[in-house]
NUZAPA-332935 format. One record per atom (N, C-alpha, C, O, CB): residue number from 1; atom name; y negated, x negated, z. Coordinates in Angstrom, 3 decimals. Each point is the difference from the previous one (the first is absolute). Glycine has a CB too. Layout:
! NUZAPA-332935
PT, NUM, CA, Y, X, Z
...
! end
This chain:
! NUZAPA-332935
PT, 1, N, 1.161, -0.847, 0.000
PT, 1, CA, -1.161, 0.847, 0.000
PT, 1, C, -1.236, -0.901, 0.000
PT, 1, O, -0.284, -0.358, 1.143
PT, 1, CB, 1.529, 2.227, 0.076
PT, 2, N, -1.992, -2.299, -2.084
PT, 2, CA, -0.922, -0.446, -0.327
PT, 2, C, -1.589, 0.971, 1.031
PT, 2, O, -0.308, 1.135, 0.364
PT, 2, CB, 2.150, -2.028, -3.072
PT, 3, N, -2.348, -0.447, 2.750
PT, 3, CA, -1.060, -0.016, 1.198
PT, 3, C, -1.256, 0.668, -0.818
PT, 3, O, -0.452, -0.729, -0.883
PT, 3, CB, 1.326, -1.692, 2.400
PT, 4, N, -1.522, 3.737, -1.350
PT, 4, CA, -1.148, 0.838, -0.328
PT, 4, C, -0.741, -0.998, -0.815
PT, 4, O, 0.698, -0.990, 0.217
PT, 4, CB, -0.797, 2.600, 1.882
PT, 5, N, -0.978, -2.067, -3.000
PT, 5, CA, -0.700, -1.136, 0.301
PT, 5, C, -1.387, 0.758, -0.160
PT, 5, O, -0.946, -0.609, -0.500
PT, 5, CB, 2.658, -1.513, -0.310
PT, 6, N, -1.857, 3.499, 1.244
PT, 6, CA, -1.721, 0.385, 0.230
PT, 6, C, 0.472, 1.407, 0.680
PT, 6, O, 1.104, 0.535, -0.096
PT, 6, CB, -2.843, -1.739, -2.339
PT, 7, N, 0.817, 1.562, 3.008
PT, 7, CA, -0.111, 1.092, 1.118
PT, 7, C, -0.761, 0.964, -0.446
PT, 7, O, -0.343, 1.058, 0.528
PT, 7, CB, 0.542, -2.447, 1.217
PT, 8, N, -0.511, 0.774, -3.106
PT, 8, CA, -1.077, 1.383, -0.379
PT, 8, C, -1.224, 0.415, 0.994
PT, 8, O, -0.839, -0.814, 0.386
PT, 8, CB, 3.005, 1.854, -1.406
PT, 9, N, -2.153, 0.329, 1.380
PT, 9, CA, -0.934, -0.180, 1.193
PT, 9, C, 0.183, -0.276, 1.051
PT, 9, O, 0.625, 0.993, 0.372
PT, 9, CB, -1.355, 0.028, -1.144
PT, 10, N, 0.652, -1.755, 1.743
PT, 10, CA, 0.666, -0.295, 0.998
PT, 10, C, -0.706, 0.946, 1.095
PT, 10, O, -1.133, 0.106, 0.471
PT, 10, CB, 1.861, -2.567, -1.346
PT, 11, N, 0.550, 3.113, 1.044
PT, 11, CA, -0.291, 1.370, 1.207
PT, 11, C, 1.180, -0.015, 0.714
PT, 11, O, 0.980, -0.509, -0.544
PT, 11, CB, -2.383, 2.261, -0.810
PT, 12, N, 1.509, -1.264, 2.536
PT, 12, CA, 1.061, -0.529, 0.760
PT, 12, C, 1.693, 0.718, -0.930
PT, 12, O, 1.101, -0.106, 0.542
PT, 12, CB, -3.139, 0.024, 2.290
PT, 13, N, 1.939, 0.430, -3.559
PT, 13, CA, 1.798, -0.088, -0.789
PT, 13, C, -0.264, -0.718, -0.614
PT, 13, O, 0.679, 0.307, -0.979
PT, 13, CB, 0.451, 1.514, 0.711
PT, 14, N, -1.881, -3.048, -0.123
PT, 14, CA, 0.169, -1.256, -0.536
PT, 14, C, 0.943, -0.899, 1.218
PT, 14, O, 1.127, -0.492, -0.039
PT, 14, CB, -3.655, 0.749, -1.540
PT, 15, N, 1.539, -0.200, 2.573
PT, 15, CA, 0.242, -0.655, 0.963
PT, 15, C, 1.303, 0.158, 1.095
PT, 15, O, 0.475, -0.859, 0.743
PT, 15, CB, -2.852, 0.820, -1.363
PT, 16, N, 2.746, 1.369, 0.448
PT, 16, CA, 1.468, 0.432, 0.293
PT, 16, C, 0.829, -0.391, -1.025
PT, 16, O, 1.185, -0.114, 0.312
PT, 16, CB, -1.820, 1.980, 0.891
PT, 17, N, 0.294, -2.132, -2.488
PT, 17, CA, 0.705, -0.301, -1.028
PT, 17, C, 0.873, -1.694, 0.681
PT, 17, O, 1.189, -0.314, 0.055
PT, 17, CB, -3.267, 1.951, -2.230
PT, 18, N, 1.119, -2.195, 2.487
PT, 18, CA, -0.302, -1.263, 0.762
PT, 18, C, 1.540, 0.061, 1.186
PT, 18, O, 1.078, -0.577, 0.147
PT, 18, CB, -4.522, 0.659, -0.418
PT, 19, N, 2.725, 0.897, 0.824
PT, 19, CA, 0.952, 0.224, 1.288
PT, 19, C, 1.422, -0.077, -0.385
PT, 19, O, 0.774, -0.901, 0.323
PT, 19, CB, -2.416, 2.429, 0.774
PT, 20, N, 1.864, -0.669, -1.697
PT, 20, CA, 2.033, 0.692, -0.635
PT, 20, C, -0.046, -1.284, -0.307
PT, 20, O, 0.623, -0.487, 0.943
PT, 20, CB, 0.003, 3.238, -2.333
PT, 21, N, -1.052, -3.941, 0.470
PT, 21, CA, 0.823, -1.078, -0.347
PT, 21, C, 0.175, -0.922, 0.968
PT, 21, O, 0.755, -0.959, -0.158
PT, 21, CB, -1.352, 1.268, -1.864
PT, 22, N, -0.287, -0.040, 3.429
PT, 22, CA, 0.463, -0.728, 1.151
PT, 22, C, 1.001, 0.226, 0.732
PT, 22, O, 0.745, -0.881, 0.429
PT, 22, CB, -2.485, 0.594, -0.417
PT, 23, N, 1.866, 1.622, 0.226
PT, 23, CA, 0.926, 0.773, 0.057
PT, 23, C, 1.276, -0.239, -0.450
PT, 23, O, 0.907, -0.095, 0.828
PT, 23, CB, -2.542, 1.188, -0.806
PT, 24, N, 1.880, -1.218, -1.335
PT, 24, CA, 1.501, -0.556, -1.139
PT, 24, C, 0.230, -1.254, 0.325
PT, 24, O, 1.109, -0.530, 0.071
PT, 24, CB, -1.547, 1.709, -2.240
PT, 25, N, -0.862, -1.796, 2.421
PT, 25, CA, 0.241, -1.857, 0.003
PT, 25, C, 1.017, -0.078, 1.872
PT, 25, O, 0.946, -0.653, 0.440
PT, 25, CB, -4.402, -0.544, -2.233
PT, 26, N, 2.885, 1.861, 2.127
PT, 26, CA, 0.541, -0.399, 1.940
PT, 26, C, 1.251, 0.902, -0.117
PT, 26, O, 0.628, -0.211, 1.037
PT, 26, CB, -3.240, 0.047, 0.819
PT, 27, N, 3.217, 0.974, -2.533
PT, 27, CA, 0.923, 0.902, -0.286
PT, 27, C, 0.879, -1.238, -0.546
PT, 27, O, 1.164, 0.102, 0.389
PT, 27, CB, -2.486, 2.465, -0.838
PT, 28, N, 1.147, -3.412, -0.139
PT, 28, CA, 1.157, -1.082, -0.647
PT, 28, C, -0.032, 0.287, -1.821
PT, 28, O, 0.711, -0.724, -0.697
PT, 28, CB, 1.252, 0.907, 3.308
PT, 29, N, -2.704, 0.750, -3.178
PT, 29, CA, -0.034, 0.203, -1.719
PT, 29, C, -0.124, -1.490, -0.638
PT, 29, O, -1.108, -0.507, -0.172
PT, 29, CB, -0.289, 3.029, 0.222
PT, 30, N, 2.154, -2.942, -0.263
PT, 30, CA, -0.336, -1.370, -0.818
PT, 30, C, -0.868, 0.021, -1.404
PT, 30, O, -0.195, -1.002, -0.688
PT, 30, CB, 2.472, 0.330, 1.690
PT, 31, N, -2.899, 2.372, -1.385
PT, 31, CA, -0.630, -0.388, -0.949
PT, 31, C, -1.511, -0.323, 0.312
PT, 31, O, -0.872, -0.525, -0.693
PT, 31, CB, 2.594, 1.753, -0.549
PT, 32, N, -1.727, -0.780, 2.402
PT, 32, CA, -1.500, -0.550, 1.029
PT, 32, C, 0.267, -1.585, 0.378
PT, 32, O, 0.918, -0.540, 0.617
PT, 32, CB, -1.351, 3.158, 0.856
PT, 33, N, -0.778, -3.144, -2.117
PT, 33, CA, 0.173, -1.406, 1.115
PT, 33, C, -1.314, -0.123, 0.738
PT, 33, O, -1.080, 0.586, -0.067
PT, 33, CB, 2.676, -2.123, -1.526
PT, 34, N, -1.099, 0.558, 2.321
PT, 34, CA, -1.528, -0.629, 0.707
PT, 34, C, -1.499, -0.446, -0.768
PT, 34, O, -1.163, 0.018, 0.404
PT, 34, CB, 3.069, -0.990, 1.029
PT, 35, N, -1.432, 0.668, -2.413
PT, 35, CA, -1.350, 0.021, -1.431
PT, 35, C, -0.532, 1.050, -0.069
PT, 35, O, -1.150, 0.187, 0.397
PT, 35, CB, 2.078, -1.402, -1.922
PT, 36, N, -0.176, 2.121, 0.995
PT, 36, CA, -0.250, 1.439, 0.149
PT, 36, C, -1.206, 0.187, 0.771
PT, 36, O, -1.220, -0.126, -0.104
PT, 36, CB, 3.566, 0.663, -0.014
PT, 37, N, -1.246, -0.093, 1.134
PT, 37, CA, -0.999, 0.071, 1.130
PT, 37, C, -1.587, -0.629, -0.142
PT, 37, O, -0.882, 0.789, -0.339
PT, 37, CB, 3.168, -0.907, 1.632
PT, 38, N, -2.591, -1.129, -1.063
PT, 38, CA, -0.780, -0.499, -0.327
PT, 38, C, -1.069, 0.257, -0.555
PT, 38, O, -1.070, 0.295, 0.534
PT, 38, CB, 2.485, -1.021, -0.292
PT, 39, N, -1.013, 0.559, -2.013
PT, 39, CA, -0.192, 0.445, -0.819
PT, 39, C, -1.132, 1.493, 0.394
PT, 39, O, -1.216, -0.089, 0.167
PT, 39, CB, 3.664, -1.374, -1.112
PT, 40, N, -1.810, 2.460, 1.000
PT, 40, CA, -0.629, 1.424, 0.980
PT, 40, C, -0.618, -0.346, 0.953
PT, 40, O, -0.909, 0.829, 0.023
PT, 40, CB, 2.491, 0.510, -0.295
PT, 41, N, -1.696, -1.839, 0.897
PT, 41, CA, -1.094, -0.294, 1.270
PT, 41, C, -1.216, -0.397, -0.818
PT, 41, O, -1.032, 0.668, 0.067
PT, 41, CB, 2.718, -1.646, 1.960
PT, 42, N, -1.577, -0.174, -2.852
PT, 42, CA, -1.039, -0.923, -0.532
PT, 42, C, -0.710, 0.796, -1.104
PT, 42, O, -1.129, -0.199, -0.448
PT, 42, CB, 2.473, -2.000, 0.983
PT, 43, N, -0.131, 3.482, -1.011
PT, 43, CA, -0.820, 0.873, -1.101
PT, 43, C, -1.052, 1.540, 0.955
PT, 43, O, -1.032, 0.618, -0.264
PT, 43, CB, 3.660, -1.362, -2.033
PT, 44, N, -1.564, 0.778, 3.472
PT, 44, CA, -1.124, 1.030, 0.508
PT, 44, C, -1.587, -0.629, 0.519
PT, 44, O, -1.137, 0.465, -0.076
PT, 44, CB, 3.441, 0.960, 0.929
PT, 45, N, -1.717, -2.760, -0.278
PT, 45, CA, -1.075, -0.224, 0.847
PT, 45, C, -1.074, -0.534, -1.538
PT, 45, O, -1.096, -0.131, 0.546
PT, 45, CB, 2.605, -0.667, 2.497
PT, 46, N, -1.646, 0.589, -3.962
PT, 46, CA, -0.883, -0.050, -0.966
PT, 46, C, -0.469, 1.583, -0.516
PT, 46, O, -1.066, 0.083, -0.609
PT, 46, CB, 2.194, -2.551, 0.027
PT, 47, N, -0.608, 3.279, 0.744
PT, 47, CA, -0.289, 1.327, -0.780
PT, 47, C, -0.674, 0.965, 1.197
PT, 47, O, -0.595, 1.063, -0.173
PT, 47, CB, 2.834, -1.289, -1.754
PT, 48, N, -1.999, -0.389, 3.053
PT, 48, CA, -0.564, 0.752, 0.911
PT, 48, C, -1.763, -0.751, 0.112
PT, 48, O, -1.068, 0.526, 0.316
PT, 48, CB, 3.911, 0.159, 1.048
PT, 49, N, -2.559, -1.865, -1.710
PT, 49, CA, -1.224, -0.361, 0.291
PT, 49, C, -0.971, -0.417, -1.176
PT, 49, O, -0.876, -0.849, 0.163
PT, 49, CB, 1.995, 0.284, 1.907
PT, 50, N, -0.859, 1.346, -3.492
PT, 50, CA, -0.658, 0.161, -1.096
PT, 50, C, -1.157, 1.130, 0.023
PT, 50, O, 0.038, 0.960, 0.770
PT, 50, CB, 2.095, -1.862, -1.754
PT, 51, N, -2.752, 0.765, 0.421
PT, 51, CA, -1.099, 0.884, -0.047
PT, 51, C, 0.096, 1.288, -0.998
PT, 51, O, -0.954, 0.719, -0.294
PT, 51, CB, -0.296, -2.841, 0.930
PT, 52, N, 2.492, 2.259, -1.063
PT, 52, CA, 0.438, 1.612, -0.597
PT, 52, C, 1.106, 0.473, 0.963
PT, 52, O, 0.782, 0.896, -0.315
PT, 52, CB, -1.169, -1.340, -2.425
PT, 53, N, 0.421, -0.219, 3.971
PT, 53, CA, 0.726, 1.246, 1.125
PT, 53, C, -1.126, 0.529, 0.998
PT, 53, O, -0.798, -0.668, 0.658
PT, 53, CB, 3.322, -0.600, -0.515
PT, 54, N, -2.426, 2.139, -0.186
PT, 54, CA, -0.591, 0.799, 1.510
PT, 54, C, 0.403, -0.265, 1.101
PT, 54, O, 1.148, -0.079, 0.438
PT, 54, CB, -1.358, 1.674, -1.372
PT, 55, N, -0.809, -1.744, 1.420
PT, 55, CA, 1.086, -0.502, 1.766
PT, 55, C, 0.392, 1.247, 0.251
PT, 55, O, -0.491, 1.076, -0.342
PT, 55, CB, -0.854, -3.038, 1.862
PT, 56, N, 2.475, 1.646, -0.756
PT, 56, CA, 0.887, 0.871, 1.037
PT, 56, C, 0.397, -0.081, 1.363
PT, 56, O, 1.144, -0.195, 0.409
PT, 56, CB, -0.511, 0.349, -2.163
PT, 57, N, -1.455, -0.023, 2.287
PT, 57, CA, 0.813, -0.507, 1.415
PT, 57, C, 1.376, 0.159, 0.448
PT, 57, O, 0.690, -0.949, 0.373
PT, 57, CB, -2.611, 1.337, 0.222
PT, 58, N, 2.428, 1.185, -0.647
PT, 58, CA, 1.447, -0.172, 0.051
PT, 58, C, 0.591, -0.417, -0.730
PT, 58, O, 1.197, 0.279, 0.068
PT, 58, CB, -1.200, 0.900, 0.794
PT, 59, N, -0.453, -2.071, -1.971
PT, 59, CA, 0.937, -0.615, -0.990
PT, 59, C, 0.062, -1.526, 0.240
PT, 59, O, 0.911, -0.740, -0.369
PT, 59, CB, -1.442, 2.574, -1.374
PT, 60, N, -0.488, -2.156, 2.363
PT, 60, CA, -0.460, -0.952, 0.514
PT, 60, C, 0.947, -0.437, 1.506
PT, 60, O, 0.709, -0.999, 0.119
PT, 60, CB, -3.134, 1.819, -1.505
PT, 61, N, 2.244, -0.032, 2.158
PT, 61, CA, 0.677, -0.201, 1.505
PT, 61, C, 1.314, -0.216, -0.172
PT, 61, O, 0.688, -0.900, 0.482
PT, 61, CB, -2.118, 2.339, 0.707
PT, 62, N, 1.852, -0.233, -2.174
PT, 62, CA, 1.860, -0.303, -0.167
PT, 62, C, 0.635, -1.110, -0.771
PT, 62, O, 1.200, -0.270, -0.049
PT, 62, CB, -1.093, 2.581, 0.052
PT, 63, N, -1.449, -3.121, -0.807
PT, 63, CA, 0.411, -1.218, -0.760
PT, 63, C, 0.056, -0.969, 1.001
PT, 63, O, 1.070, -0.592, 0.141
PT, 63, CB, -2.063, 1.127, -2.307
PT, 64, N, -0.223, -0.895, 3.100
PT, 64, CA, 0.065, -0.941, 1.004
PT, 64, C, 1.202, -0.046, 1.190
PT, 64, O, 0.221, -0.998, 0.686
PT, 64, CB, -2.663, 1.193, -1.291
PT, 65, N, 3.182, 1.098, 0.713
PT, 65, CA, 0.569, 0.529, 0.897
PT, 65, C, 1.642, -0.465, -1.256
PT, 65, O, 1.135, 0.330, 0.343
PT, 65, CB, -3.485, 1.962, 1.442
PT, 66, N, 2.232, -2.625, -2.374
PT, 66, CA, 1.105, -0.061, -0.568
PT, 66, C, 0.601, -1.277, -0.317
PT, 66, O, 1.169, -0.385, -0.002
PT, 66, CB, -1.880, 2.323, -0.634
PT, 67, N, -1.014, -2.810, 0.218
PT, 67, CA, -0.277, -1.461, 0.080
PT, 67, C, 0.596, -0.637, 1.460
PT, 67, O, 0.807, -0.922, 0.119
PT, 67, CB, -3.094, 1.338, -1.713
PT, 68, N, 1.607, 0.398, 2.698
PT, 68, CA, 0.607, -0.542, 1.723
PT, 68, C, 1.323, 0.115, -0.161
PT, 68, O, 0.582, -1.049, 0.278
PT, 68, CB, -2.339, 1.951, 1.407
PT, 69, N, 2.594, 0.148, -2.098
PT, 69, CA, 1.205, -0.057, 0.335
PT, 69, C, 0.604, -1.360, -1.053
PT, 69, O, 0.773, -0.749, 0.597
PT, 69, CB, -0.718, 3.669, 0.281
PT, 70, N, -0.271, -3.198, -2.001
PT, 70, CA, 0.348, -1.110, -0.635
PT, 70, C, -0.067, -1.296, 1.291
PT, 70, O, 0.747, -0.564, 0.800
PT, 70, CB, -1.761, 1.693, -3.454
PT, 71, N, -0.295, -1.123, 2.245
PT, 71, CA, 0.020, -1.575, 1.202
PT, 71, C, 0.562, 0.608, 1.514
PT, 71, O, -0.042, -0.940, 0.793
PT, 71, CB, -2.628, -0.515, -1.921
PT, 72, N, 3.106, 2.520, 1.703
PT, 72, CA, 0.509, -0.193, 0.858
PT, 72, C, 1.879, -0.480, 0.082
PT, 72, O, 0.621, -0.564, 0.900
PT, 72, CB, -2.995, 2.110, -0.470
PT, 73, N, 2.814, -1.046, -1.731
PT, 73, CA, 1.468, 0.055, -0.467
PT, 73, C, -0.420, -2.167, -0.438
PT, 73, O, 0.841, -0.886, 0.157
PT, 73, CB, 0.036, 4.745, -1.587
PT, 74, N, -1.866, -4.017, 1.080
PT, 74, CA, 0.534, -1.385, -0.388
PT, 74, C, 0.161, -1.326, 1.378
PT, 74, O, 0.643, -1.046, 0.077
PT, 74, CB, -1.997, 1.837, -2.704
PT, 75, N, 0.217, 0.077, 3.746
PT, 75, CA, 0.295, -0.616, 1.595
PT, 75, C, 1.220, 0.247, 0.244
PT, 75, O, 0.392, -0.705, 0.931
PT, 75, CB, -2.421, 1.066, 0.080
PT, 76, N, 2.670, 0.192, -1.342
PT, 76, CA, 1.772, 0.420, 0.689
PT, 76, C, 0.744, -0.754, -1.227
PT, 76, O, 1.229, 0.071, 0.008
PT, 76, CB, -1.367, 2.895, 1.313
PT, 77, N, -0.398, -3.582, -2.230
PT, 77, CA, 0.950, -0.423, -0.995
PT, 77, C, 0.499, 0.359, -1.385
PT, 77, O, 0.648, -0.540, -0.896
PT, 77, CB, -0.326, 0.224, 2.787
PT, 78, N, -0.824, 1.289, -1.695
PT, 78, CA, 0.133, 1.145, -1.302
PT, 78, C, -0.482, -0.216, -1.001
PT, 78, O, -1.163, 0.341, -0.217
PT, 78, CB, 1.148, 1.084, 1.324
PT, 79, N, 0.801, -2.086, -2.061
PT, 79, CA, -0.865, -0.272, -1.132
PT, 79, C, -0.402, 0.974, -1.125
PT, 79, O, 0.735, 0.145, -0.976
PT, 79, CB, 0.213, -2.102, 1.511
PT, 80, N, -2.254, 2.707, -0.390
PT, 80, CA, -0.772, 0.868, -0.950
PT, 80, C, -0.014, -0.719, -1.355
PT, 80, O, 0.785, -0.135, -0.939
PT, 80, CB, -2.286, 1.132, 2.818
PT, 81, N, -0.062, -1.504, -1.486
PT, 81, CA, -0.531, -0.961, -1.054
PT, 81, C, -0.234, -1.151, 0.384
PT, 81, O, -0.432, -0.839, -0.790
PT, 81, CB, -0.432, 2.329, -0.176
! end
C-alpha cells in the first residue's frame, strides 16, 4: 500500500488518514514501514504549515497528540520512525 503523497486539503481525515497507517504499521502490516511512517509525518507537518491550509485547532491538537505518542513509543523502544 503505497504512502498518500498529498493530503489535498489537509483537514483532520487527512490527518486520520495519517493515523490508520500508524495504526497498520504497530499492528505488524509489512506493507507499512517505518519510512512510511515518516514520510507522513514530514508530509503533514509541511501541509499543515502552508499557507493554503486553514488552521484548525482540533486538527492541530490531535496531530501533536499523535506526534507525543510517537516519541513516547520511541522512549520505550519502539521503533516508529
Amino acid at each position: 500500500m503505497p504512502a498518500p503523497t498529498s493530503f489535498g486539503s489537509m483537514t483532520r481525515p487527512g490527518i486520520k488518514d495519517g493515523e490508520r497507517y500508524l495504526y497498520f504499521f504497530e499492528k505488524g502490516n509489512p506493507q507499512i514501514t517505518s519510512n512510511m511512517i515518516q514520510d507522513l509525518v514530514e508530509l503533514i507537518t509541511e501541509e499543515m504549515q502552508s499557507d493554503s491550509v486553514t488552521a484548525d485547532p482540533a486538527s492541530d491538537a490531535f496531530f501533536a497528540s499523535t506526534l507525543q505518542y510517537i516519541r513516547s513509543q520511541k522512549q520505550k523502544g519502539v521503533s516508529i520512525v
